[in-house]
N, C-alpha and C positions, 0 to 999 in steps of 0.2 A: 504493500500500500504506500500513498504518498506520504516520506514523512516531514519535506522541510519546501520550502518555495522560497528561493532567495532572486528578488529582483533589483538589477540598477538599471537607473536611466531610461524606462521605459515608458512610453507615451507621457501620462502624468504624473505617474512616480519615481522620486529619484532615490530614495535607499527602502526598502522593504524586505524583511522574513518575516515567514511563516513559521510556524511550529502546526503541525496536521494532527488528528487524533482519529481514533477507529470511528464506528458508527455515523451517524446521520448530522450532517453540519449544514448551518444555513451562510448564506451571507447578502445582507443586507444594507438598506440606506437609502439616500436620497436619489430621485431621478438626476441622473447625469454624475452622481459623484463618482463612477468609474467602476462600480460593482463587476461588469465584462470585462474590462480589460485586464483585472486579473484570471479569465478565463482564457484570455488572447494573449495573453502571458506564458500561461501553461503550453495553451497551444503552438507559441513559437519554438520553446523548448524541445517540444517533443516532434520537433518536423514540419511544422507548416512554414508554408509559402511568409516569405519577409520583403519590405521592401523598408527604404531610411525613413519612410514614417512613420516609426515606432521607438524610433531614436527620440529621446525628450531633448523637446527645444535647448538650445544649447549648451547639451551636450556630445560628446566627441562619439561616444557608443554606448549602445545598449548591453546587458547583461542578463540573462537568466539562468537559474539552476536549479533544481529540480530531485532531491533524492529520494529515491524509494528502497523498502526494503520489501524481501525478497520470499519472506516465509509461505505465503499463498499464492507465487508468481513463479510454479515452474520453469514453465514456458520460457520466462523472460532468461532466468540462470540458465539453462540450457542450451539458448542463444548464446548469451555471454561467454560460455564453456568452447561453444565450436568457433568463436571467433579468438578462440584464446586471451579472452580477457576473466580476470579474478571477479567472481562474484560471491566471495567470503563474507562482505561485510555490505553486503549491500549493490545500490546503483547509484552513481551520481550520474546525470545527463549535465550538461552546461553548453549555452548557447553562448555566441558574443555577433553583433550586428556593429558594422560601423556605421559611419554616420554615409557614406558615398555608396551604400546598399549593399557590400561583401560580408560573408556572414561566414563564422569560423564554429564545430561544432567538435565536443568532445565527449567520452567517455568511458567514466572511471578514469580522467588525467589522460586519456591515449585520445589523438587525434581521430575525428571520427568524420564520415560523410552525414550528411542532413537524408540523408535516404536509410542510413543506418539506425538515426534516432528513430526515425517511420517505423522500421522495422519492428525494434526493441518494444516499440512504445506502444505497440497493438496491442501487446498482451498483457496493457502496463494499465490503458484508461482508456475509458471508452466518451466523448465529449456530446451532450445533444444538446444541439444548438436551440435558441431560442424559433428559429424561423426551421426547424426539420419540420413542423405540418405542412408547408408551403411542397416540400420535396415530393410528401405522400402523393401528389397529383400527378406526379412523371410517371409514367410504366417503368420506365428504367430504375429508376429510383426501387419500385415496388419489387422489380423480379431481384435486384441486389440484395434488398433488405431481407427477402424470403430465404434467398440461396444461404446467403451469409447464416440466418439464425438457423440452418437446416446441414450448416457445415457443408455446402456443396460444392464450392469455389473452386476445387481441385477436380472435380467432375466435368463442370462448367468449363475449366481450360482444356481440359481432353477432349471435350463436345467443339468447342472454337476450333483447336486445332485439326479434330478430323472436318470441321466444316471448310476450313482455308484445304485442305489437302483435295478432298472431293471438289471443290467448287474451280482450282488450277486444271484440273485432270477435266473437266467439263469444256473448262477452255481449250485446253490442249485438242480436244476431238474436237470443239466447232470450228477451230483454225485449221483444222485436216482435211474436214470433211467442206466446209465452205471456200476455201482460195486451192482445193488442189491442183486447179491449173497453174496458178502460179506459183505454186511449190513445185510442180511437174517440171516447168520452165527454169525455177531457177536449181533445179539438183540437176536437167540436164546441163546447165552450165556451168554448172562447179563440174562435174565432173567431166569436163575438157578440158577443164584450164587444170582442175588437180593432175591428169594423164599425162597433161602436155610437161609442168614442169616435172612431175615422177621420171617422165622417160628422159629428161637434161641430167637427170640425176647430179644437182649441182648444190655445192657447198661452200660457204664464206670463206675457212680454210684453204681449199679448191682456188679459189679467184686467186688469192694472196700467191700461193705458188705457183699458177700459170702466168699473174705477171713479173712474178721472181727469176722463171726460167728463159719467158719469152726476153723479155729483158738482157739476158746473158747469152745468150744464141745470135740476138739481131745485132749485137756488137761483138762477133767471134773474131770478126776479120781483124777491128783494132784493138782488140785485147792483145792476140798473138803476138801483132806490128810492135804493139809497146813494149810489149816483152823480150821477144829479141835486142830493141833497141836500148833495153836497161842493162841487159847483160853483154851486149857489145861494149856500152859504157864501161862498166865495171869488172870485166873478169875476162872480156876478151882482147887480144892485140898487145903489143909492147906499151902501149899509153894508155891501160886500162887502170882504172882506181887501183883495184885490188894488188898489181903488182906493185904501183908510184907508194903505196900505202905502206907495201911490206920494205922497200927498199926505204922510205925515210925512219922506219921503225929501225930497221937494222944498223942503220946509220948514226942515229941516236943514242942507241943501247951500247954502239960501240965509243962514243965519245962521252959519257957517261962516267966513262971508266975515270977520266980528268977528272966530268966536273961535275958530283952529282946530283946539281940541281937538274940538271938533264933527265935523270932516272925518273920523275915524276912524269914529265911529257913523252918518256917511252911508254911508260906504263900507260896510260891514256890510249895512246895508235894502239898502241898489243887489246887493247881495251875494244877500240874499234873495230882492229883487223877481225876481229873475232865475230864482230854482231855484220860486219860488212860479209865475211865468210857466209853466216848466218841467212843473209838476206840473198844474196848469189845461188843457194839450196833452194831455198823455197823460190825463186822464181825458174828456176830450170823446173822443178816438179812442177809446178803448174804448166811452163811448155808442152812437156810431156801429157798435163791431161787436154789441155784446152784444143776443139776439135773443130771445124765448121761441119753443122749436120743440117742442109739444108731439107732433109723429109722431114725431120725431127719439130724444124721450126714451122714449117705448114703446116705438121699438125698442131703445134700449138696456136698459130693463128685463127686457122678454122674450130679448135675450140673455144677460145676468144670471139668468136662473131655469132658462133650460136648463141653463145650467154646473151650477148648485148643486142641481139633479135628479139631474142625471147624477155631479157629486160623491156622493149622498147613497146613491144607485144602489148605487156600488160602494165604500160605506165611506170615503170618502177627503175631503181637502180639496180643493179647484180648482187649489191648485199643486202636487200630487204627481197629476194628471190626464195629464198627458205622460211621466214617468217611467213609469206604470205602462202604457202604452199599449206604448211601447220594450220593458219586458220580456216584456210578452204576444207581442208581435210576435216575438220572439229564441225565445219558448218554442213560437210556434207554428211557425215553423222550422225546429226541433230536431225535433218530434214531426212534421213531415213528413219529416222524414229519417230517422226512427226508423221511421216506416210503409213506407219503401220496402223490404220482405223481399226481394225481388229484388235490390237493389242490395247490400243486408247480405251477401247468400249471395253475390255475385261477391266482394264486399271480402274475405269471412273462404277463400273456396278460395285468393285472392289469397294471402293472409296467412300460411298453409298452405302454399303455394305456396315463397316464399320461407325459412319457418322451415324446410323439410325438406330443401332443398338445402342451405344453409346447415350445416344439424345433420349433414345424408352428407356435406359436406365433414370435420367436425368428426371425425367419426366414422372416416370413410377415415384421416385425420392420426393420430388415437389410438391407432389397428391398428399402423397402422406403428411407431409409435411404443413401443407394448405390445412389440412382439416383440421390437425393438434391448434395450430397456431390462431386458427380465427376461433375454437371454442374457449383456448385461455383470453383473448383478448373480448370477446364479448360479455367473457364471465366479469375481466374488470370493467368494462363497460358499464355493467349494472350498476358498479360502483359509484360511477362519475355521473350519476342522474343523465343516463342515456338508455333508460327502462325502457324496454322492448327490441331494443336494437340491437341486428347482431349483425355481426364482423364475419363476411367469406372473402373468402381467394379462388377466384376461379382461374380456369387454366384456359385459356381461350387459344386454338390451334393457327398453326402459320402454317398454309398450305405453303410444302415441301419444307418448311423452319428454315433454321439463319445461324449464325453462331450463337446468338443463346437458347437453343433446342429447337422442339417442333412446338413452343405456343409462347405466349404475351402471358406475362401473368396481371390480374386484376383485382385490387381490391373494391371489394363491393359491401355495401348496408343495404338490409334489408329492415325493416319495421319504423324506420324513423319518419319514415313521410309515403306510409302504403306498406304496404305485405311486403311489393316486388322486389327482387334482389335489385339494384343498380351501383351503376358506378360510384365510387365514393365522392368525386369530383360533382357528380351532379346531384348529391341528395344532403351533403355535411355545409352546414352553416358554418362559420369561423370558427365561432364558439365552440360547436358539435364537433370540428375538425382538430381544435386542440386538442381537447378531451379524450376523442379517438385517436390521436398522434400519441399521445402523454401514455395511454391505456397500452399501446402498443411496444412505445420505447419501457415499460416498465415491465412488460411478461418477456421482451429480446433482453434486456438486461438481465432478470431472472438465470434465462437460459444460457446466459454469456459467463466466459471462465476470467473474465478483465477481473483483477480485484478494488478498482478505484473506478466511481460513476460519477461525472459533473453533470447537472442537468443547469443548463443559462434559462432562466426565464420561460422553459416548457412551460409553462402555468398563467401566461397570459390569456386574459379572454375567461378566465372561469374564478367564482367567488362565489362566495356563500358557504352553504352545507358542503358545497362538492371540493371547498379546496381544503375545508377537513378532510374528506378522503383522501384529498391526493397526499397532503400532508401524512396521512396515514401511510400510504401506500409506499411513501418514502421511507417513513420509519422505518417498516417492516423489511425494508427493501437492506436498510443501514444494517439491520442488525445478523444481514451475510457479508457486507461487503462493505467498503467504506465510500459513501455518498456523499456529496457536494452540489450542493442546490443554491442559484442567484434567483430570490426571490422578491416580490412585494407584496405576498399575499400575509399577514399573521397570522392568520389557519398553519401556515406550511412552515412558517417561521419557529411556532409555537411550537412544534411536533418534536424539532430539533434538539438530537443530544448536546448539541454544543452552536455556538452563534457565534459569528464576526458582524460587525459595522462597518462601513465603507463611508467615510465621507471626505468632502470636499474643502478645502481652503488656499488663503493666499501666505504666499511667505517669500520675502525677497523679490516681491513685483513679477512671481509667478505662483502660476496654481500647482498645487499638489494636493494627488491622494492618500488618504492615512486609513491606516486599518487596527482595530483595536481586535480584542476578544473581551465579548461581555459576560462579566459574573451573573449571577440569577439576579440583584437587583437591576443592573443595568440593563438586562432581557425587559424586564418588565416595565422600563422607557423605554426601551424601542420597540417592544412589540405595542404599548401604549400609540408611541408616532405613529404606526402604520396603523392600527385602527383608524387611526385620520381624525380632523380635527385640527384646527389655530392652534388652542391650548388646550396641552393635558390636563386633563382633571382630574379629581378622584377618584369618581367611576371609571374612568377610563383606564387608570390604572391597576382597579379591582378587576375589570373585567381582561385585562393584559392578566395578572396571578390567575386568575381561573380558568383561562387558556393553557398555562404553562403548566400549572397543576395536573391538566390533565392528561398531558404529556406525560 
């Protein structure tokens, strides 16, 4: 459950904790003094959508933090566990927003994503908002909130997913069976151009050595020329380097003997003679290989001109000749498997196959499920002075269904205005639609494993005898779980194990929120206020102790 709420800098409070306690808590106070935004508080902590308008005026950032502990909250330590974070002593969640809308989130101290807090925090509090009757009107809204209390969500993605799979396979045959002429047309033309380059049988590799080779063939004649001509230089004739080389070396070596600064510049030529030797070798061995082959080089020209035909062919340069072969090859692949109708039509009965068993599982589970859930909520229904009226779910069919099964689901009243079943949209008054929203967020709460409930203001639109009920229905709701109710009624206020105050003032030429917790005298002025009235009276505050008495 929640045990602390620590907020800075948010909207219009600038330092605020909490201390939380088990059972049923109210919080209260004057219109506009900020009662929700410590609900808007909670809920940015625990993952919701932020933007810098929640930063109090100036200030640099906002802060929230949030610890729960963990004794009724498997679920949650469990998570904690696989994510390898310690959850020995708890959970601390902590938000921080700056002021230019980047938001930093953490837990238990390890940095965390805002999608992880989502996670954690599902199985942490469950929030209903003041405006959730508004939602009751959507179908969508209706079939979530069924699945959800019915645990079926994991069903519901296995139903989506075979519907995306059957619904591609549906495409796939009407793309086969409607343009096959022009899939006829374009696989006959992949497959000319894939034949044509197969039979060049050509490779980037390929290219690089035929103009490595051509290159050295088409200048055979002055390679050789040069070569003779380096080695007449150097090694052949009376006035060839290699000998002028070796006779100044000897010459050296022998006057040296005087004077031996010499000795160094012999050494030097012997130095030389040696790599000039050296060089005289290798250019004779190459003499020896280098050949003119003029078949040799026709052929490599005329493999050079097929390439750059067949380049020119199909728009391209000779090294994107193999990439484009790959793809034609990959596409003409695809468009054989697109031409097989016969196999399309087993895949997609397949695919059908599995969506619709899938969906009559879904579907079996929703029935059952429809009927438990509209006899708890019409039973509270009674409660809330909505005598005679009862709560269905009907299952209304979607010829061929969609990703969320084969029907709509619908919630219906029947007795409120005629016998007939109808839509809840067309038969609930505002009032009637709280009442039924509140009846229903109170038997999904029942059924739900969250151990912390905030209700904002569900309880607009009803007073009298009936918001002693609902007050009741909280109590009894407190004394499994820990509940958090933003209220203005004192039927519901009264009911409460424990009370906060919410009010408003100025301080430093800004406003700020403050929050007290009230002792039993001080319950009995403010459940006093909210009975209403200028001035408290006497009575007014007898009739505040006989409320809270009865509690």
């Amino acid at each position: 459950m929640l045990r602390r709420l620590t907020i800075r800098d948010f909207v219009l409070v600038d330092r605020l904790e909490l201390e939380f306690e088990a059972g049923f808590g109210t919080l209260t106070g004057e219109t506009g003094a900020g009662k929700s935004i410590l609900v808007d508080a909670l809920a940015f902590v625990l993952g919701e959508r932020a933007d810098a308008g929640l930063v109090r005026s100036g200030a640099e950032r906002a802060e929230v933090s949030a610890e729960f502990d963990l004794d009724n909250a498997p679920v949650a330590a469990d998570w904690l566990r696989e994510h390898d974070l310690d959850a020995g002593e708890g959970l601390l969640l902590r938000r921080v927003l700056d002021g230019n809308g980047r938001s930093r989130a953490y837990l238990n101290g390890s940095p965390a994503t805002v999608q992880q807090l989502r996670e954690v925090a599902e199985s942490l509090v469950d929030i209903h908002g003041q405006h959730a009757h508004q939602s009751l009107l959507r179908g969508d809204a209706q079939r979530a909130l069924l699945d959800t209390h019915a645990g079926l969500n994991s069903l519901l993605a296995e139903v989506a997913g075979a519907w995306r799979v059957w619904r591609e396979a549906r495409l796939s045959l009407e793309a086969a069976t409607g343009g096959i002429e022009a899939l006829t047309r374009e696989r006959e033309q992949l497959d000319w151009q894939v034949r044509e380059l197969e039979a060049l049988g050509f490779s980037v590799e390929e290219w690089a050595a035929l103009n490595s080779e051509h290159k050295r063939l088409a200048h055979a004649t002055g390679l050789a020329e040069g070569v003779r001509f380096s080695l007449a230089i150097l090694a052949e004739g009376d006035a060839a380097c290699e000998a002028q080389v070796d006779t100044v070396a000897g010459r050296l070596d022998g006057l040296a003997e005087y004077d031996p600064a010499l000795a160094e510049v012999a050494a030097l030529l012997q130095s030389a003679q040696a790599e000039l030797a050296e060089a005289v070798s290798a250019l004779r061995r190459y003499a020896d290989r280098v050949e003119l082959d003029p078949r040799r080089l026709g052929e490599l020209e005329g493999r050079i001109a097929a390439v750059l035909d067949c380049a020119r062919k199909f728009r391209a340069t000779p090294e994107e000749l193999p990439g484009m072969l790959a793809r034609w090859q990959e596409r003409l692949a695809a468009l054989g498997a697109a031409a097989d109708v016969a196999a399309l039509e087993v895949r997609v009965a397949e695919a059908r196959r599995q969506y619709e068993e899938l969906a009559g599982r879904l579907s079996k589970d929703r029935l059952k499920a429809a009927k438990a859930l509209g006899v708890e909520v019409s039973r509270v229904m009674q409660q809330l002075a909505l005598g005679g009226g009862q709560f269905e779910i009907a299952l209304v069919a979607i010829d061929g269904g969609n990703a969320g099964g084969l029907e709509q689901v619908e919630f219906r009243i029947a007795g409120l205005a005629g016998n007939e079943s109808r839509a809840l949209a067309k038969v609930a008054s505002g009032g009637e639609l709280s009442r039924i929203s509140l009846a229903i967020q109170v038997v999904t709460s029942q059924a739900a494993s969250v151990p912390t409930l905030i209700f904002d203001e569900v309880d607009v639109g009803i007073g009298g005898g009936v918001a002693e009920v609902v007050g009741r229905l909280l109590r009894e709701l407190g004394a499994e779980r820990q509940v958090l109710c933003v209220t203005h009624l004192p039927q519901v206020a009264a009911r409460a194990n424990w009370q906060w105050q919410v009010a408003k003032g100025g301080e430093d030429g800004q406003i700020r929120s403050r929050v007290a917790m009230l002792d039993a005298d001080a319950r009995v002025e403010e459940i006093a206020r909210m009975l209403g009235g200028v001035e408290i009276t006497a009575i007014t505050r007898q009739h505040a102790r006989e409320m809270l008495s009865i509690s």
